[in-house]
MMTF fields as JSON, N, C-alpha, C and O atoms, coordinates in Angstrom:
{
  "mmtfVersion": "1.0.0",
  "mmtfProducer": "UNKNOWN",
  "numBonds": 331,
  "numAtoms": 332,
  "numGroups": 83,
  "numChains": 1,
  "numModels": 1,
  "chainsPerModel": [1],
  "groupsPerChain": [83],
  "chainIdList": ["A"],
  "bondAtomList": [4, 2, 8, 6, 12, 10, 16, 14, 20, 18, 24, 22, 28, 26, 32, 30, 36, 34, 40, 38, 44, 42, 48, 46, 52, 50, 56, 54, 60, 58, 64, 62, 68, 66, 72, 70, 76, 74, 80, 78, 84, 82, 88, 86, 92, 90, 96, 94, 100, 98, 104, 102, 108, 106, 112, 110, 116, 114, 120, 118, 124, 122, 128, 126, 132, 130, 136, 134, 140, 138, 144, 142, 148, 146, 152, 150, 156, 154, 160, 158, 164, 162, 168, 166, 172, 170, 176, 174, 180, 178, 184, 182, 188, 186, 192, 190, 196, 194, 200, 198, 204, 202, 208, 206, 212, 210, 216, 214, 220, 218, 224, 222, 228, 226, 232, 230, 236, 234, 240, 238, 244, 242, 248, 246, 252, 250, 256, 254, 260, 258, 264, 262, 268, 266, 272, 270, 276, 274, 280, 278, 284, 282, 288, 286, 292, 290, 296, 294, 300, 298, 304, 302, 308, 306, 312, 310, 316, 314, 320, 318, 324, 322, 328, 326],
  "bondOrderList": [1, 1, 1, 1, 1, 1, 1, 1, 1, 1, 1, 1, 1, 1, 1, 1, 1, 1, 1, 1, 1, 1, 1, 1, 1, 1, 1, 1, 1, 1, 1, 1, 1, 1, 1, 1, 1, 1, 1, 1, 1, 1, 1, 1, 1, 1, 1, 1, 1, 1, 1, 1, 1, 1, 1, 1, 1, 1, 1, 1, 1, 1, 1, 1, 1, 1, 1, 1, 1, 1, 1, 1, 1, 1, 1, 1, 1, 1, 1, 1, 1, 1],
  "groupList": [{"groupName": "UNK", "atomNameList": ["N", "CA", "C", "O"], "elementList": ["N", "C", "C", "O"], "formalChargeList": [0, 0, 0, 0], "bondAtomList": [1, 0, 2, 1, 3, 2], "bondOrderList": [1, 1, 2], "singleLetterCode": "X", "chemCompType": "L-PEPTIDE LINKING"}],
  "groupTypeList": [0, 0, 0, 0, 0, 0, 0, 0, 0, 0, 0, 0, 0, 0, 0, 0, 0, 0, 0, 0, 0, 0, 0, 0, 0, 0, 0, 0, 0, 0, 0, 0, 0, 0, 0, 0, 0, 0, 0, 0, 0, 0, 0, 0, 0, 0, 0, 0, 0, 0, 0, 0, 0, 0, 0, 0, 0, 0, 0, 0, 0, 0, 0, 0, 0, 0, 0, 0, 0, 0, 0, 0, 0, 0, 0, 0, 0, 0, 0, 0, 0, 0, 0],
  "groupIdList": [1, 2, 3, 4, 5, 6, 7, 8, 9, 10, 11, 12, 13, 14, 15, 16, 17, 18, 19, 20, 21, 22, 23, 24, 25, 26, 27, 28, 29, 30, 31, 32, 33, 34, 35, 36, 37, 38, 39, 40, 41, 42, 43, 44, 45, 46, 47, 48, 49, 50, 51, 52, 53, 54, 55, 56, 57, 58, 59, 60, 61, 62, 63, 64, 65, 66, 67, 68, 69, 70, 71, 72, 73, 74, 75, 76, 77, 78, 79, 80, 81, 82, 83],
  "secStructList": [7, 7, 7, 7, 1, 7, 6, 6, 1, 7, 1, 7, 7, 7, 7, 7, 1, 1, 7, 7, 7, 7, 3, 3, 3, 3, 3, 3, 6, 6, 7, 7, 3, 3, 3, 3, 3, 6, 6, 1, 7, 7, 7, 6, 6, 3, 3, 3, 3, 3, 3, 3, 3, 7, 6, 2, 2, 2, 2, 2, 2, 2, 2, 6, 6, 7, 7, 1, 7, 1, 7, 2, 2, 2, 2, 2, 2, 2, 2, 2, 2, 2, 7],
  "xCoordList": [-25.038, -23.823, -22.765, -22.812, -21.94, -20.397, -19.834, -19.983, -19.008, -18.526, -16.913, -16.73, -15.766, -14.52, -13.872, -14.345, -13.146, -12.276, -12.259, -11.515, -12.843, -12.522, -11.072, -10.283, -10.9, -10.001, -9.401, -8.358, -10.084, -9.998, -9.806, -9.627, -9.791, -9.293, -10.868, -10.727, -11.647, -13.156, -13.631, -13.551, -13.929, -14.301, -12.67, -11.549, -13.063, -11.729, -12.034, -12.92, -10.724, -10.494, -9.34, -8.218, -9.966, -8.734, -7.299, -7.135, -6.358, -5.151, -4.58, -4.76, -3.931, -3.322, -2.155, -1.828, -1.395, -0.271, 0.849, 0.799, 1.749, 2.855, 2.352, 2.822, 1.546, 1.385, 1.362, 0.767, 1.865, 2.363, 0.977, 0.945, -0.437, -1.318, -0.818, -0.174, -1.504, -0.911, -2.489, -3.384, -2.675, -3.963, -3.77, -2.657, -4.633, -4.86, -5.893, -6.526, -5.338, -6.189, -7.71, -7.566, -8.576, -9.518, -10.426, -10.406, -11.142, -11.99, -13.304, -13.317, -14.397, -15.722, -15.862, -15.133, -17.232, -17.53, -17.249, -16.048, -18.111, -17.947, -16.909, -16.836, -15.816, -13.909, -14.024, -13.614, -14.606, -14.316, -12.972, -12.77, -12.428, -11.056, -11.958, -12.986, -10.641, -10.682, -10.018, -9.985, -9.262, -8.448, -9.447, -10.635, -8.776, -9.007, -7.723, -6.675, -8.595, -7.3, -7.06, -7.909, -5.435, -5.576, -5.773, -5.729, -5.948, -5.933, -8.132, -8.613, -8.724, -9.932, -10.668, -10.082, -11.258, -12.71, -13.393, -14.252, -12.818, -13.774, -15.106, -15.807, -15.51, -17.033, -17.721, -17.057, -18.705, -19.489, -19.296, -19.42, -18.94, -18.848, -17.702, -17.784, -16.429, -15.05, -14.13, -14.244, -13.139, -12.114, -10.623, -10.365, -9.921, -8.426, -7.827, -8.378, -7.369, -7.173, -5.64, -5.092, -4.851, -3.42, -2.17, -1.094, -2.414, -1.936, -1.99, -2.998, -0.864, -0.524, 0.353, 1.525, -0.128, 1.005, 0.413, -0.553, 1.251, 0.475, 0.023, 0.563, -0.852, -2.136, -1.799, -2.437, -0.528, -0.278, 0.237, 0.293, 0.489, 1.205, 0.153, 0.29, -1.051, -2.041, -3.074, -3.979, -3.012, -3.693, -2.981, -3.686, -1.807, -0.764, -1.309, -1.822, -0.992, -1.386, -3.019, -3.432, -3.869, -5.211, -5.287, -5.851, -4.61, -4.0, -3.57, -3.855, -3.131, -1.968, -2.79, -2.512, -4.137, -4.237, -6.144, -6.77, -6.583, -8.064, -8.252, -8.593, -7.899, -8.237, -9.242, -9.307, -10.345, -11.891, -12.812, -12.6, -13.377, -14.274, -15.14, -15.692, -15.807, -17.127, -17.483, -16.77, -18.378, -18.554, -18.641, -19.773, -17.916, -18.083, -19.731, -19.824, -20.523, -21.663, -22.294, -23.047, -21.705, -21.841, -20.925, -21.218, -19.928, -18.927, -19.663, -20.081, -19.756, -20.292, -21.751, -22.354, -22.491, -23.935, -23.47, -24.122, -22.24, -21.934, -21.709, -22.175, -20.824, -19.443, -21.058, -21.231, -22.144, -23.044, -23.913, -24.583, -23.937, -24.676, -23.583, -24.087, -22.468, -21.655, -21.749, -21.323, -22.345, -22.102, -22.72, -22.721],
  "yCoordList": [-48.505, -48.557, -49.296, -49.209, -49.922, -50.552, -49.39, -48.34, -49.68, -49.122, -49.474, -49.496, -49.743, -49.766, -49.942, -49.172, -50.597, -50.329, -49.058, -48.685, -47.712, -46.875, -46.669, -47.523, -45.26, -44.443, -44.764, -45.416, -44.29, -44.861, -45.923, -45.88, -47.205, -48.42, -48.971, -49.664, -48.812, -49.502, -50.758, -50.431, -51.632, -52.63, -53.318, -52.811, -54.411, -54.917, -56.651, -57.278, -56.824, -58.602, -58.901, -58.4, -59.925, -60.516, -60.545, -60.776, -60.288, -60.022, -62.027, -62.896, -62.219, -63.564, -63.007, -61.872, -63.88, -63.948, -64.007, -65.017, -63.342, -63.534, -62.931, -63.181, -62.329, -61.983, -60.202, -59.665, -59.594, -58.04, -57.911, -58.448, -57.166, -56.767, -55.264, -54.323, -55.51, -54.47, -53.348, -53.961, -52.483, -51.733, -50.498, -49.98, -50.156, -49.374, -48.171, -48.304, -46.919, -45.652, -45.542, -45.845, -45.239, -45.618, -44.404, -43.671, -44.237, -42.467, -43.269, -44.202, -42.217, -42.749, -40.88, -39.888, -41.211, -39.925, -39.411, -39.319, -38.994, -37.55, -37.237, -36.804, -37.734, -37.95, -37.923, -36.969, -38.976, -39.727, -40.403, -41.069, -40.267, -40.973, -42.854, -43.106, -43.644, -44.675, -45.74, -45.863, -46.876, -47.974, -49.308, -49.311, -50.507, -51.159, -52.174, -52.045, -53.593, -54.574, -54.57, -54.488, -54.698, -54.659, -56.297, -56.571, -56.961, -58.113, -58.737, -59.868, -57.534, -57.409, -57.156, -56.626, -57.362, -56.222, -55.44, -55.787, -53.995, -52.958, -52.98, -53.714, -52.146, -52.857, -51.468, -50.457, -51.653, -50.239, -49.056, -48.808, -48.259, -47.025, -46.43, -45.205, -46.909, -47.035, -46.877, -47.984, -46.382, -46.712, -46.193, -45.666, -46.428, -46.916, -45.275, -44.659, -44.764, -43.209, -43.079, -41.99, -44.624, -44.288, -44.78, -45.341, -44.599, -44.771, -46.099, -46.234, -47.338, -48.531, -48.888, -48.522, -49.439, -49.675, -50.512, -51.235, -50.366, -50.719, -49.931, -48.856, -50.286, -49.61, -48.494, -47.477, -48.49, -47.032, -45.681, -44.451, -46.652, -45.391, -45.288, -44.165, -45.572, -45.001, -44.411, -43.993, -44.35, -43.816, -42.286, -41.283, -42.286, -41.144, -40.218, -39.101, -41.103, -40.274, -40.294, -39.686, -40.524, -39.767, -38.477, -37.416, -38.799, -37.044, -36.364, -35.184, -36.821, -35.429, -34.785, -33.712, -36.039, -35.529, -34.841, -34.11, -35.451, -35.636, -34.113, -34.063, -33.234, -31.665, -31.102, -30.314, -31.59, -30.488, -32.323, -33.127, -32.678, -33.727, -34.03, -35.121, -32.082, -32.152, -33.366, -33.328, -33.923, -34.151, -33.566, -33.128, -33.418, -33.141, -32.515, -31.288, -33.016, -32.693, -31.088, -30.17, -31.283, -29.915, -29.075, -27.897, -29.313, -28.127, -27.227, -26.095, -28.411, -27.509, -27.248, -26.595, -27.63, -27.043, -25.773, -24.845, -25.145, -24.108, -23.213, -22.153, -24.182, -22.756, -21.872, -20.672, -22.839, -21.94, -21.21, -20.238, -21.503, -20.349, -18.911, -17.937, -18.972, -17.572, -16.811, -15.729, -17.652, -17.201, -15.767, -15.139],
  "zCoordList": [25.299, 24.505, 25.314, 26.541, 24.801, 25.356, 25.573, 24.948, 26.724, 26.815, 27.305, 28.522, 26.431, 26.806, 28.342, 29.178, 28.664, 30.025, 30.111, 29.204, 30.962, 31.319, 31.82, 32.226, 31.688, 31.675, 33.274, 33.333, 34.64, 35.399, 36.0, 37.217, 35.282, 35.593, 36.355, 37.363, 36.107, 36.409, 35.143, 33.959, 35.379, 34.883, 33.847, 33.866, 33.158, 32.21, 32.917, 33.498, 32.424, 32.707, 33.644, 33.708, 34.404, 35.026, 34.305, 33.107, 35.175, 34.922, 34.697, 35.549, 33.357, 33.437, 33.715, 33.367, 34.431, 34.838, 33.943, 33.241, 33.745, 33.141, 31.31, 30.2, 31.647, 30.201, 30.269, 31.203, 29.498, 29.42, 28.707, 27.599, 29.22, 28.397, 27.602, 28.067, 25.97, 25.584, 25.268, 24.687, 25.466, 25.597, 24.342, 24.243, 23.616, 22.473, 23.937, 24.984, 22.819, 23.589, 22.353, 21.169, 22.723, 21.674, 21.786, 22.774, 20.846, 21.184, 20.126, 19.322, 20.72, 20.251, 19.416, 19.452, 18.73, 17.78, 18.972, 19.224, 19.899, 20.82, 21.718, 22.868, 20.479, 21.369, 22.617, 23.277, 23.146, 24.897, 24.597, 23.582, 25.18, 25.37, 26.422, 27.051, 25.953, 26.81, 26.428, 25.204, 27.264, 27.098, 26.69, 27.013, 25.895, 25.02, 24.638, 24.006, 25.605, 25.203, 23.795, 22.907, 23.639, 22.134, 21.269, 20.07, 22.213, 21.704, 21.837, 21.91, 21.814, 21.751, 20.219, 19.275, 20.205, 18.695, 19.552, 20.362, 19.252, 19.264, 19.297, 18.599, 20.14, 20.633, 19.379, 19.147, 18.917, 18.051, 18.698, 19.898, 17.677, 17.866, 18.293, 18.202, 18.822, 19.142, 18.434, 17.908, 17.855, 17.283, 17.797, 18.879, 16.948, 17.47, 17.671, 16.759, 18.078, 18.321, 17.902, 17.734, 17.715, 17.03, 18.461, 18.255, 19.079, 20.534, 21.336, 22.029, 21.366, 21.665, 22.974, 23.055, 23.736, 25.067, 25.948, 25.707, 27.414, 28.582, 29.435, 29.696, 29.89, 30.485, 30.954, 30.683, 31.894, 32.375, 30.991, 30.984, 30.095, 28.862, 28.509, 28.024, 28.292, 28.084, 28.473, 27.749, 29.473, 30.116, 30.731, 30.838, 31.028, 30.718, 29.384, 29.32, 28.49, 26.523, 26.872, 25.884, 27.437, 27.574, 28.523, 28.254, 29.667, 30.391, 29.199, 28.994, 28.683, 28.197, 26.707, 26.172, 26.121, 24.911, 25.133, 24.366, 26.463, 26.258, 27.519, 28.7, 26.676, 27.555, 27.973, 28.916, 27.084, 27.261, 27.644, 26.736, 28.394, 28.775, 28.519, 28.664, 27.57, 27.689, 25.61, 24.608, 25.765, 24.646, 23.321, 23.12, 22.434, 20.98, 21.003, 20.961, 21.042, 20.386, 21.674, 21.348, 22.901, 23.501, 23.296, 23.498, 22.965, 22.215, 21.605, 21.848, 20.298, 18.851, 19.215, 18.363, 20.343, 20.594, 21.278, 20.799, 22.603, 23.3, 21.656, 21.238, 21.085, 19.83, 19.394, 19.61, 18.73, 17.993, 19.172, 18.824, 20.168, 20.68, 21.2, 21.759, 20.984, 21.141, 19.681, 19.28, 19.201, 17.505, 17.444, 16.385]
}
């Protein structure tokens, strides 16, 4: 799978000079958080999570919104086994 500029600042594109990149916060089905030039196409399976800036405001709004790490699909596999 693609996978987005991580959250951490691992992989992305050379920085052009003099240009303000503007980065979208982006979440996949199993709400992974992660950054996304916005001047890119979404790679499959990605979409736009609502959340627009530069790199550091977004990545800030993924602290503050992306609480539990574990994937969606082990959530709801843990929720039904307390059931």
């Amino acid at each position: 799978m693609t996978q987005p500029n991580s959250a951490n600042g691992t992989g992305g594109d050379e920085a052009r000079p003099g240009v303000e990149d503007r980065y979208l916060v982006v979440r996949n089905d199993e709400e992974q958080y992660s950054i996304w030039r916005a001047d890119r196409e979404l790679p499959a399976g990605w979409h736009r999570e609502g959340h627009e800036g530069d790199r550091q405001e977004c990545l800030d709004h993924i602290d503050a919104v992306w609480t539990d790490m574990r994937p969606l699909s082990l959530r709801r596999r843990l929720a039904g086994a307390d059931v």
